[in-house]
C-alpha positions as a Python dict, from the first residue, in 0.01 Angstrom:
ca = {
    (1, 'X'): (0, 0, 0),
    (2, 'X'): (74, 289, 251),
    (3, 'X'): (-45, 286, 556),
    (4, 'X'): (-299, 587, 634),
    (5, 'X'): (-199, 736, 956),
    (6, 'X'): (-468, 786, 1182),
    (7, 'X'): (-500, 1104, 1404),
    (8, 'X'): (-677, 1131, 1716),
    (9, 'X'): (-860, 1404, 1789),
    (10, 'X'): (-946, 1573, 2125),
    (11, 'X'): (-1365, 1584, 2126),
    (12, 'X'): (-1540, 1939, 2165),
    (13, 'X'): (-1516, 2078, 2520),
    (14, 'X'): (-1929, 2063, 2482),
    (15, 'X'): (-1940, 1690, 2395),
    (16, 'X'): (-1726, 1594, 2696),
    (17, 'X'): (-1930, 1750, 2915),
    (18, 'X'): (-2227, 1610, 2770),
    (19, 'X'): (-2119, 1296, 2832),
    (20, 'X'): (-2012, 1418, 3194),
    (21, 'X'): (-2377, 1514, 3223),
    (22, 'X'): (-2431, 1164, 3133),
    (23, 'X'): (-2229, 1007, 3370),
    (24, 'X'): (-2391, 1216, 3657),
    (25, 'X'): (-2785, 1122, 3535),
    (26, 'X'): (-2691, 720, 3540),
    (27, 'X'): (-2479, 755, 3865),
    (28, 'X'): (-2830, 898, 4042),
    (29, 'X'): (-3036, 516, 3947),
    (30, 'X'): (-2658, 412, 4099),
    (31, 'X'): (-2517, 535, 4359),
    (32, 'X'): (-2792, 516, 4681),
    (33, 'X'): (-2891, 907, 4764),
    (34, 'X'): (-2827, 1031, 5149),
    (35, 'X'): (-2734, 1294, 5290),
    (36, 'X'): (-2564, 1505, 5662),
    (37, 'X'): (-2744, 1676, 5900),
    (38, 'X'): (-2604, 2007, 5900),
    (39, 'X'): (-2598, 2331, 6127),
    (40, 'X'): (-2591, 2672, 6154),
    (41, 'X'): (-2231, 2761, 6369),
    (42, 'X'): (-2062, 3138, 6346),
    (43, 'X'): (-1738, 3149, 6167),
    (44, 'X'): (-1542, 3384, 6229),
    (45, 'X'): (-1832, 3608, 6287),
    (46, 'X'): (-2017, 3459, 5926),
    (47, 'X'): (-2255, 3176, 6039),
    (48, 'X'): (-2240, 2901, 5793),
    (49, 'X'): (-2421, 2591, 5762),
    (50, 'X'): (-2176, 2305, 5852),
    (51, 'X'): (-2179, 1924, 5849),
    (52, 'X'): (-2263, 1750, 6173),
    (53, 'X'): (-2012, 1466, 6212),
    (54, 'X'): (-2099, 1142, 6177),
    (55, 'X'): (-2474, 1257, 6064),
    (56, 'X'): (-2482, 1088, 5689),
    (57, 'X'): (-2779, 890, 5649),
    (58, 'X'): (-2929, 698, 5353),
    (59, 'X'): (-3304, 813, 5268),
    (60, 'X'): (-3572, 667, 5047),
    (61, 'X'): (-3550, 751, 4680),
    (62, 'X'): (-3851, 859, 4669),
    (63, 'X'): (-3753, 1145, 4845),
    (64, 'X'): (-3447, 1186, 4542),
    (65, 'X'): (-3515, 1269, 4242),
    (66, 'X'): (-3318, 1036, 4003),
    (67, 'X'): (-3245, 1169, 3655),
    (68, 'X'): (-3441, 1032, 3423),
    (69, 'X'): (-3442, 1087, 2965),
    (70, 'X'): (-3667, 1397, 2968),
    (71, 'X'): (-3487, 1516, 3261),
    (72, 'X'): (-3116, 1448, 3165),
    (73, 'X'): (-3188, 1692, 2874),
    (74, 'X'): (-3408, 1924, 3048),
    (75, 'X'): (-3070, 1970, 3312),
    (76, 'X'): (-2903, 2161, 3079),
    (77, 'X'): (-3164, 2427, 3101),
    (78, 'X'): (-3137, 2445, 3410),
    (79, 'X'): (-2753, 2402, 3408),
    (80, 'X'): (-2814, 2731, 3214),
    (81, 'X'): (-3037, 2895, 3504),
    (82, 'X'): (-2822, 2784, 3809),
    (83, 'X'): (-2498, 2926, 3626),
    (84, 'X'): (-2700, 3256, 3469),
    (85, 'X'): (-2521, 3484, 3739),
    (86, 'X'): (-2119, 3376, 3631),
    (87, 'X'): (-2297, 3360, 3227),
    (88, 'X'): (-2416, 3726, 3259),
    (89, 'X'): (-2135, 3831, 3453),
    (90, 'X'): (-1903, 3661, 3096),
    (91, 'X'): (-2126, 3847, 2900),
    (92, 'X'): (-2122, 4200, 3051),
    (93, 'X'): (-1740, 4161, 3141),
    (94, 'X'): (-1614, 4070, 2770),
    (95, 'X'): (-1906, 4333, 2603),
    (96, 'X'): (-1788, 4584, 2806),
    (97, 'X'): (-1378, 4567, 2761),
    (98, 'X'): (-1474, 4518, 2398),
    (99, 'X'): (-1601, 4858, 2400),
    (100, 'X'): (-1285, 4962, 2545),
    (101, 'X'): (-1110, 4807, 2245),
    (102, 'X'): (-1323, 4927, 1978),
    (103, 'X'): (-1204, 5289, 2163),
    (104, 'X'): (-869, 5271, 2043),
    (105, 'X'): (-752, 5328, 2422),
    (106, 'X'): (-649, 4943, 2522),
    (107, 'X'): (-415, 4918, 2176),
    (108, 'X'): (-260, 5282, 2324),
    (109, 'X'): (-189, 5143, 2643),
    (110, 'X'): (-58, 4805, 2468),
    (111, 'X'): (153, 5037, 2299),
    (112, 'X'): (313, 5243, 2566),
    (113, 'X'): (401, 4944, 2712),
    (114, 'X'): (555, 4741, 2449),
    (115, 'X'): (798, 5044, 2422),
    (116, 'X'): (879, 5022, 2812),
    (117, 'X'): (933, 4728, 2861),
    (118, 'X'): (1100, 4649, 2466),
    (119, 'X'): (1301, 4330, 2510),
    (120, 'X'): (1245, 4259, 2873),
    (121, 'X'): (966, 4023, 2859),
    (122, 'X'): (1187, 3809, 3143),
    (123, 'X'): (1088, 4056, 3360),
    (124, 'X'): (755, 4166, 3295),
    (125, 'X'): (617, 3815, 3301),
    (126, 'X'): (734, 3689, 3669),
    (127, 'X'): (632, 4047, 3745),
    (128, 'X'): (240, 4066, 3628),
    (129, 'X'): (246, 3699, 3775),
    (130, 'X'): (345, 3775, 4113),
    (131, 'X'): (100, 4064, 4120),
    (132, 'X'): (-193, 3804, 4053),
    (133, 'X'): (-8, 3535, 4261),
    (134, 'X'): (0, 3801, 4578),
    (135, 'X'): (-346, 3899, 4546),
    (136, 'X'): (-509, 3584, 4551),
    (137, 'X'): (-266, 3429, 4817),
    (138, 'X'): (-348, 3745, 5092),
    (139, 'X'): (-692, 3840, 5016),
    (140, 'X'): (-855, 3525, 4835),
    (141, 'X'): (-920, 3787, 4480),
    (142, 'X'): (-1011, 3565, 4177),
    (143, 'X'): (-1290, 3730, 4004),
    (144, 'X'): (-1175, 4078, 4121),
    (145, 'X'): (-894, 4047, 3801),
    (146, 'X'): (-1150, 3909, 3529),
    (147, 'X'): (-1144, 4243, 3401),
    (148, 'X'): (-757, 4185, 3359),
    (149, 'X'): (-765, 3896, 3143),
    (150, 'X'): (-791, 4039, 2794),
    (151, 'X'): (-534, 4276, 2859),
    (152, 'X'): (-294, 4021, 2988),
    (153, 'X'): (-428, 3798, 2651),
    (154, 'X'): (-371, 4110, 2406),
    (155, 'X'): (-24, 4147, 2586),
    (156, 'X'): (60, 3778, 2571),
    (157, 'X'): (-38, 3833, 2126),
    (158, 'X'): (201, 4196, 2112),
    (159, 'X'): (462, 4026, 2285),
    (160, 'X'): (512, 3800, 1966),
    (161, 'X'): (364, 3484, 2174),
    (162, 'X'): (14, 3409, 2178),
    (163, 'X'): (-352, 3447, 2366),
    (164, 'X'): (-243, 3141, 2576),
    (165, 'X'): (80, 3268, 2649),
    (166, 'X'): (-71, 3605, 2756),
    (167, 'X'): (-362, 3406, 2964),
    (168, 'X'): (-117, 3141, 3139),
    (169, 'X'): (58, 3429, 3287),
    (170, 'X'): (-265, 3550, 3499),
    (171, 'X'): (-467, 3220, 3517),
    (172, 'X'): (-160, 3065, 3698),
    (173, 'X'): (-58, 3347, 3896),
    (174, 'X'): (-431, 3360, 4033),
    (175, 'X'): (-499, 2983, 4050),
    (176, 'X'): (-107, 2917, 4215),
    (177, 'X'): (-135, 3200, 4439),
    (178, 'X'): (-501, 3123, 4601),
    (179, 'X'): (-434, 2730, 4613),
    (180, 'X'): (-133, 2878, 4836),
    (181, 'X'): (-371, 3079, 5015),
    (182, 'X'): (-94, 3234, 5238),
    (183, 'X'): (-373, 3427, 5372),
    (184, 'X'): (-681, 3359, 5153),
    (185, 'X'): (-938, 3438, 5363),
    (186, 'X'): (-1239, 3199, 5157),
    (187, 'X'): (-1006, 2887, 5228),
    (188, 'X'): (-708, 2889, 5436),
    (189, 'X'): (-885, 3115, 5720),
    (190, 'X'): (-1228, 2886, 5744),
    (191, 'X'): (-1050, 2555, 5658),
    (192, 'X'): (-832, 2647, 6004),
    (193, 'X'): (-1119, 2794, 6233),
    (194, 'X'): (-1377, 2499, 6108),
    (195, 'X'): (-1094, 2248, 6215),
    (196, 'X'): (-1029, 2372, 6554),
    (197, 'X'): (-670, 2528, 6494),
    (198, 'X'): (-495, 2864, 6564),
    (199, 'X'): (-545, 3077, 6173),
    (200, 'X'): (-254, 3115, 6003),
    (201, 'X'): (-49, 2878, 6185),
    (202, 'X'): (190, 2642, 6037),
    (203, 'X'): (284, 2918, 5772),
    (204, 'X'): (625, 2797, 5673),
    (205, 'X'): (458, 2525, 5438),
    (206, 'X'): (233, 2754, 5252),
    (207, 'X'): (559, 2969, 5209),
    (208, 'X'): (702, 2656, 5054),
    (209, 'X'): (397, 2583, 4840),
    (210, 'X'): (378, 2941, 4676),
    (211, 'X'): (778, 2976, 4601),
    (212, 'X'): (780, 2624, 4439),
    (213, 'X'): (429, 2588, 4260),
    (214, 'X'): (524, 2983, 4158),
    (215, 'X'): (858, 2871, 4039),
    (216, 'X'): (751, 2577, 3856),
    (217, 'X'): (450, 2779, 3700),
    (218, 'X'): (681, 3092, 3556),
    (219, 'X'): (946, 2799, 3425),
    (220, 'X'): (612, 2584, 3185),
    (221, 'X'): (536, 2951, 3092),
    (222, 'X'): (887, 3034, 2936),
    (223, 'X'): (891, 2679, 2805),
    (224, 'X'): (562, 2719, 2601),
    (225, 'X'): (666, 3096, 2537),
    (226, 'X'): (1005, 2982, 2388),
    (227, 'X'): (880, 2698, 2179),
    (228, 'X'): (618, 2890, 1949),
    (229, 'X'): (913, 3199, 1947),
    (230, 'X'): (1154, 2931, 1804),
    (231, 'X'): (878, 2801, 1564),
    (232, 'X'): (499, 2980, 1564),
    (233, 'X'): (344, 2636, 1439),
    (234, 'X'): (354, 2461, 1758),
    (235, 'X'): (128, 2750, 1923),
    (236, 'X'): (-165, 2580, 2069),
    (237, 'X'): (-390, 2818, 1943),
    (238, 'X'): (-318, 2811, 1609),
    (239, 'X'): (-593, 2797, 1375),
    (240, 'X'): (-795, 2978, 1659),
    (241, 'X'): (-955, 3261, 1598),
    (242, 'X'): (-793, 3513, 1860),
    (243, 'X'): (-1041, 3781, 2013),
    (244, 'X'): (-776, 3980, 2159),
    (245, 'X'): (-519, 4025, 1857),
    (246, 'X'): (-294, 4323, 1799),
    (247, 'X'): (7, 4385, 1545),
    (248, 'X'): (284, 4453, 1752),
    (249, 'X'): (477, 4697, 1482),
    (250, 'X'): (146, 4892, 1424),
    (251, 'X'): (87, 4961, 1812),
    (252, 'X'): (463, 5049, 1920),
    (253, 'X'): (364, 5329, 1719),
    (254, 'X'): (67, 5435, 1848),
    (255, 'X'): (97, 5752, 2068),
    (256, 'X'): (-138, 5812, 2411),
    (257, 'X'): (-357, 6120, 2394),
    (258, 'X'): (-596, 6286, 2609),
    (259, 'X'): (-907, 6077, 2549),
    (260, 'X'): (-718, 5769, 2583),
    (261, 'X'): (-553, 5892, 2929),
    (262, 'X'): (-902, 5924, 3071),
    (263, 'X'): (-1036, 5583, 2940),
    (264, 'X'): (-692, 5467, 3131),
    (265, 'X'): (-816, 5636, 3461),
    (266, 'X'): (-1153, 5517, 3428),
    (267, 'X'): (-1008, 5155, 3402),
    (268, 'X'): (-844, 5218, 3697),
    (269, 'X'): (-1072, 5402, 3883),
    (270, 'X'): (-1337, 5075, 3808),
    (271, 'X'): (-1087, 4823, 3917),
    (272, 'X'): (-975, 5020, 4255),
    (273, 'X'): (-1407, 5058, 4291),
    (274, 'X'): (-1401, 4667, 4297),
    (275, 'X'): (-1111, 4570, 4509),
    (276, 'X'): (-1270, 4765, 4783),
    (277, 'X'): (-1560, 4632, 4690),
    (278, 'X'): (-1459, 4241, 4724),
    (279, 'X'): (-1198, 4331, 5045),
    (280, 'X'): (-1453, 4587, 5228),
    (281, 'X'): (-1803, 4543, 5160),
    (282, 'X'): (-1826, 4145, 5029),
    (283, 'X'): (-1961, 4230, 4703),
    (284, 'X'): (-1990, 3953, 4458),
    (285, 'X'): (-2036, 3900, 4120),
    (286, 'X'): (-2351, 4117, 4042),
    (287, 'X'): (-2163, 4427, 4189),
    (288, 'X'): (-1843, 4336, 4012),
    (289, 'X'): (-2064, 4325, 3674),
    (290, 'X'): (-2211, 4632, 3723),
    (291, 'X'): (-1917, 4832, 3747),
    (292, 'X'): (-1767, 4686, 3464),
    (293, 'X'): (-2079, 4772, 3204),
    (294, 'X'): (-2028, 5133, 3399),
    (295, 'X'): (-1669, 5120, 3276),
    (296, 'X'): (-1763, 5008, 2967),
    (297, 'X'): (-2043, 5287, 2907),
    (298, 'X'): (-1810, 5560, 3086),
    (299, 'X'): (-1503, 5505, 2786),
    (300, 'X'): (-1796, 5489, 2484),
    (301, 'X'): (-1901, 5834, 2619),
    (302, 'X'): (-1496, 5987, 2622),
    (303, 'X'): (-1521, 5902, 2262),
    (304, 'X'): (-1855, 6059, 2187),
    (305, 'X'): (-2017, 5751, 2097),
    (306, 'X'): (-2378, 5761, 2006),
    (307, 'X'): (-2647, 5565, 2243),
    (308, 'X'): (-2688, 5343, 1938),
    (309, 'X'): (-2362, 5266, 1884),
    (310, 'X'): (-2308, 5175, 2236),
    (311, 'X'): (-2616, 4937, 2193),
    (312, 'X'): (-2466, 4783, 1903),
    (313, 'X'): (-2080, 4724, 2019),
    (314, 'X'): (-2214, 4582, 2372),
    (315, 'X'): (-2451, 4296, 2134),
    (316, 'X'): (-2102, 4240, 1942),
    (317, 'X'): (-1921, 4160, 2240),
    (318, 'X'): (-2158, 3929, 2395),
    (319, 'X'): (-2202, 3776, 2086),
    (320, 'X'): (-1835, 3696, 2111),
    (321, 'X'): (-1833, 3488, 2396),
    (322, 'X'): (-2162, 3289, 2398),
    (323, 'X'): (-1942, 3026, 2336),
    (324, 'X'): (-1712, 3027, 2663),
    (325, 'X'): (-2069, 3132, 2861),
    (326, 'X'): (-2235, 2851, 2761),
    (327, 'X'): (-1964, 2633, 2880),
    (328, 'X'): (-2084, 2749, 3270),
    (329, 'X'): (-2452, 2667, 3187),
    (330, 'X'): (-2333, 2303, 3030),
    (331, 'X'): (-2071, 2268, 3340),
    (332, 'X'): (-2318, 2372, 3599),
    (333, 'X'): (-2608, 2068, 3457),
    (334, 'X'): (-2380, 1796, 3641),
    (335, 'X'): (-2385, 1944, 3988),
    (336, 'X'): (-2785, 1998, 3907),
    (337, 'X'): (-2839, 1616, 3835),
    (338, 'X'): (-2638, 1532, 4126),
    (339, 'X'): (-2822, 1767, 4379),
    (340, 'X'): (-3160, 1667, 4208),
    (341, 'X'): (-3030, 1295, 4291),
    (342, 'X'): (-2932, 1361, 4606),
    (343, 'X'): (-2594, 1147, 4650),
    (344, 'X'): (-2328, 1459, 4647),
    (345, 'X'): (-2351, 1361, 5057),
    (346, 'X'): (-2330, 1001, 4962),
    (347, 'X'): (-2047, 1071, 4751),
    (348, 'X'): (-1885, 1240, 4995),
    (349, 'X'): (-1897, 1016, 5288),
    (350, 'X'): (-1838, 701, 5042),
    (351, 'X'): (-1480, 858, 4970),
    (352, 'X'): (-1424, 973, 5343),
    (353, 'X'): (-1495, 641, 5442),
    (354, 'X'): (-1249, 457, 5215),
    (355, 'X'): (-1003, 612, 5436),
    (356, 'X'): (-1067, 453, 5746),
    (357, 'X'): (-800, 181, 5891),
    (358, 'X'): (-522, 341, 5599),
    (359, 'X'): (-189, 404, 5781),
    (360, 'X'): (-185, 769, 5852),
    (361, 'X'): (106, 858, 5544),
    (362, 'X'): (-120, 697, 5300),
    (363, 'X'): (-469, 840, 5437),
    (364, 'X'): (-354, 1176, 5370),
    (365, 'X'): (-237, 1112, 4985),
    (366, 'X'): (-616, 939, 4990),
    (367, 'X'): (-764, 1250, 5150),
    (368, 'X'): (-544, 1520, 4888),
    (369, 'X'): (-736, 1283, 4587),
    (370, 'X'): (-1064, 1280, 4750),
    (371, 'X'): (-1014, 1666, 4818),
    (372, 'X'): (-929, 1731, 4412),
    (373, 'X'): (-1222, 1532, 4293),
    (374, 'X'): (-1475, 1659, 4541),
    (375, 'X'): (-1419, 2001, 4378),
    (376, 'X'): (-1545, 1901, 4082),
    (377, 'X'): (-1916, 1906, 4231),
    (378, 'X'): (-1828, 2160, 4469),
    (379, 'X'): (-1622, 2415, 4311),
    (380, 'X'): (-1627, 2674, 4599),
    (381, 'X'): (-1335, 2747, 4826),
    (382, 'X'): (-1574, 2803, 5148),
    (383, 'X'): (-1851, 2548, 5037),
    (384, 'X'): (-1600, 2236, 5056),
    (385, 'X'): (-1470, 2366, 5337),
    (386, 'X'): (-1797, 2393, 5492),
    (387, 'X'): (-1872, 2035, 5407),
    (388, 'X'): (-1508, 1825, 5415),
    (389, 'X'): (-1392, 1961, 5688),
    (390, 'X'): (-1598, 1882, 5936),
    (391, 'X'): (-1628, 1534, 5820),
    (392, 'X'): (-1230, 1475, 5792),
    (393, 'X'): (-1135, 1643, 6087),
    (394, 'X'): (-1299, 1386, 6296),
    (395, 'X'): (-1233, 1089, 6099),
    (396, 'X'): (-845, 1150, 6092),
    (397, 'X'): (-892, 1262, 6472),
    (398, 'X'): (-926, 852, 6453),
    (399, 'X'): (-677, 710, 6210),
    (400, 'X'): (-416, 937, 6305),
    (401, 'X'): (-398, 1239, 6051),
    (402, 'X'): (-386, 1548, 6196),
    (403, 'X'): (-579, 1845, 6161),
    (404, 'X'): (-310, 2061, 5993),
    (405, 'X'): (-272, 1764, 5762),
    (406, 'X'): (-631, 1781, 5698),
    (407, 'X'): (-645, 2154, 5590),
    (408, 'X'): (-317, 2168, 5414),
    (409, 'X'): (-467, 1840, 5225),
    (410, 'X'): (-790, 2021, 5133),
    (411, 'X'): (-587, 2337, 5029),
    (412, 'X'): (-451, 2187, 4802),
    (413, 'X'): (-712, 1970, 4674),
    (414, 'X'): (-938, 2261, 4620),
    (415, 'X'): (-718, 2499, 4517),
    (416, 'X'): (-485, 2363, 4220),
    (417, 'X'): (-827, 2161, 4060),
    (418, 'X'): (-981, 2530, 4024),
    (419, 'X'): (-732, 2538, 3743),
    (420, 'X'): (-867, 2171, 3611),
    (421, 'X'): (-1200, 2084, 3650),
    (422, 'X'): (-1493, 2200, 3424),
    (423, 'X'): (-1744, 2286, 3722),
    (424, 'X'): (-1445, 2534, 3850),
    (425, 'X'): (-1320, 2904, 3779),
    (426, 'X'): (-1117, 2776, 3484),
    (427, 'X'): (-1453, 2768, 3238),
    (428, 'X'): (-1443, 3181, 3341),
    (429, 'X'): (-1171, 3210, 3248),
    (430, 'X'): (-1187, 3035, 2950),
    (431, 'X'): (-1485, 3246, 2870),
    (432, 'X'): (-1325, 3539, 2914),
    (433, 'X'): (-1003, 3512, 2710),
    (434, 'X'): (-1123, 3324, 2417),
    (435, 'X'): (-898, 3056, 2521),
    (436, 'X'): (-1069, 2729, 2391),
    (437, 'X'): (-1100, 2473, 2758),
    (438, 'X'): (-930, 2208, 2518),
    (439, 'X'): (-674, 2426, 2459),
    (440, 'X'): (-622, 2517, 2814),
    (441, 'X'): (-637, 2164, 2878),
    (442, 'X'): (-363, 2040, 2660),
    (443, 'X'): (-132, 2326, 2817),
    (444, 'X'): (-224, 2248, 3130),
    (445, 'X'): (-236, 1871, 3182),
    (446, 'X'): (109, 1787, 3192),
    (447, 'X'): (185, 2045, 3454),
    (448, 'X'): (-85, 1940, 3676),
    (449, 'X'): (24, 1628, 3641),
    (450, 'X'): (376, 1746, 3803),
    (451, 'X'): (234, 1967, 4070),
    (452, 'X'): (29, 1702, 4153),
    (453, 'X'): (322, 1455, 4246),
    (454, 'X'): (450, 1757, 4385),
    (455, 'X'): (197, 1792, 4618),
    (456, 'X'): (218, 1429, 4753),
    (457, 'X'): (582, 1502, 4797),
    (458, 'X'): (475, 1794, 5069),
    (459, 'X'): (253, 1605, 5199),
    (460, 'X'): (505, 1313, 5329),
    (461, 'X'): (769, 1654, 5385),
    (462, 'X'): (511, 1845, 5644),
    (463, 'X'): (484, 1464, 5807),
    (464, 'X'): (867, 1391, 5832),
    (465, 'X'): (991, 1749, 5900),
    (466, 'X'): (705, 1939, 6012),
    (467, 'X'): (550, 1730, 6241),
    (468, 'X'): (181, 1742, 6097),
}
């Protein structure tokens, strides 16, 4: 009798973070809840709230509140209210570029550039990925190109590849160029002044880091790009249902007129509004979604839309992407057990303190792990930086890592697990592009996997040759 092979199959993005949920509500009766003193200390002319070393204390747990069975499942209400600003900001963002593509305008512009660029896909990939890559390596931009991400998805589908394809190309460029952080003022520049050393020094290594994590990115593009050419089955999103689809033959036909030019310019015109925005005047996320439902609005009005159809096409698009919003809300209910259970801190200083009496080479692989875990319950650039640093700073003051090792460690910790972790920009992204998580995961993995060794290989480079 034949043998019945038996498949395994990857769980729902939503049941592994239940169970991550989970994990966090038992670890709370676990793990003993403490916490740092912290204070208020000007930053480059921000004052943030940082750690005071060697403050950690244990408190009662009575003071914590330990997750208990009503409260595990109420947490993903509230995983729902702590993450409502990123959900809305999914919401608005995808209901508003839908409108654009209901317009007609986005498959003209797909169009026009299809014919420009026919055959020479080697060139426009490295090129839209360097764009991305740049921006988020000088000025820190992540959310500032959200409103990119379908078109880069719709151009990854003309281009005879897939939404993947089209998404790798600006999710890496963004996540490869900010873990960089060249310049990145939300890591790089507070990791440096927190730590006690000149900003911007040691450059050469972050040089390294963005022309080989760059490098290696563009190559697992190609790969994946010319495996599902060669044979369209092995896309990873096939059987998905793609939100961003266009027929290639049908829109290399498709000529731009007047009304589309304008809905072009007001795209523009909306992005230029927000990168002055982020760079000048330290808008956030509310601003950034509030130009984009003006965009939005601005194109439905070029095509004479009626109010109610406006209504109508902005309730499509959110309905869309509840989906990839609710992943934020589901994401965000294990950093609200873990705060409610007070033992982030103890987490924190638990790891730090494994550390202590390691040989210098290996205390810095142990702080680049610590570093890419820890951003999985704090999945902010400044916010670990506001609470590592100050802790690991001092403690490899005493086993002998030194405080460039101890930034470019947490650069690189926080930066490349943006593109991993759950908790982390990724889930936006995700949101965004219609990109299942699982999806992104199984692309992903592997590579991350590489960088990471990668990034242990710089480490014990910047020791030998660098003298960090």
């Amino acid at each position: 009798m034949e043998k019945k092979k038996i498949r395994l199959r990857m769980p729902h993005v939503f049941v592994i973070l239940f169970f991550l949920v989970l994990a966090a509500s038992i670890s709370t009766w676990i793990i003993p809840p403490g916490q740092f003193d912290y204070e208020a200390v000007d930053v480059n002319g921000t004052v943030r709230e940082l750690v005071v070393p060697g403050s950690f204390h244990y408190i009662d747990r009575s003071e914590a509140s330990p997750t208990g069975i009503i409260d595990f499942f109420c947490s993903f209400h509230r995983g729902m209210i702590a993450g409502a600003e990123i959900m809305m900001m999914i919401f608005i963002v995808n209901a508003a570029f839908g409108m654009i593509v209901k317009t007609g305008a986005f498959d003209c512009m797909m169009g026009a550039l299809l014919r420009k660029f026919e055959g020479k896909e080697k060139v426009l990939v490295p090129l839209f990925f360097l764009i991305f890559a740049l921006g988020a390596t000088l000025f820190g931009m992540w959310n500032d190109f959200n409103g990119l991400i379908p078109i880069m998805v719709g151009m990854g589908v003309a281009l005879g590849y897939d939404a993947l394809f089209g998404f790798s190309i600006i999710i890496l460029g963004i996540g490869i160029g900010f873990a960089s952080a060249l310049m990145n003022p939300y890591t790089i520049v507070i990791a440096q002044s927190i730590a006690g050393i000149p900003v911007y020094s040691n450059p050469e290594i972050r040089v390294i880091m963005f022309a080989v994590f760059s490098a290696m990115s563009l190559w697992w593009i190609f790969r994946y790009g010319k495996k599902i050419k060669a044979d369209p089955s092995k896309s990873l999103m096939a059987g998905e249902k793609t939100k961003f689809h266009f027929d290639r033959n049908e829109l290399v036909k498709l000529k731009v007129g007047t009304k589309e030019k304008l809905v072009l310019a007001d795209i523009a015109v909306c992005l230029l509004i927000i990168m002055y925005g982020f760079l000048r005047s330290g808008w956030g996320t509310i601003e950034l979604t509030g130009v984009f439902l003006m965009m939005g609005i601005v194109a439905a009005a070029i095509y004479r839309w009626s109010p109610n159809r406006i209504a109508e096409e902005f309730i499509n698009g959110c309905a869309d992407i509840v989906f990839g919003a609710l992943i934020v809300g589901i994401a965000r209910a294990t950093l609200v057990v873990l705060e409610d259970g007070m033992v982030i801190d103890t987490i924190i200083n638990s790891m730090a303190s494994l550390l202590t009496g390691l040989p210098a080479s290996i205390a810095a692989q142990g702080m680049l792990l610590i570093e890419t875990l820890i951003n999985f319950i704090i999945p902010s650039g400044s916010g670990q930086a506001t609470t590592i640093i100050p802790v690991m700073a001092p403690l490899g003051d005493l086993i002998g890592v030194s405080r460039e090792m101890t930034v470019l460690t947490f650069q690189m910790g926080d930066g490349f697990s943006n593109l991993l972790w759950p908790t982390a920009n990724i889930a936006i992204g995700c949101g965004i592009s219609g990109v299942p998580l699982s999806k992104w995961w199984k692309f992903f993995l592997p590579l991350f996997g590489m960088m990471y060794v990668v990034q242990m290989l710089l480490i014990v480079f910047a020791q030998l040759f660098l003298g960090f």
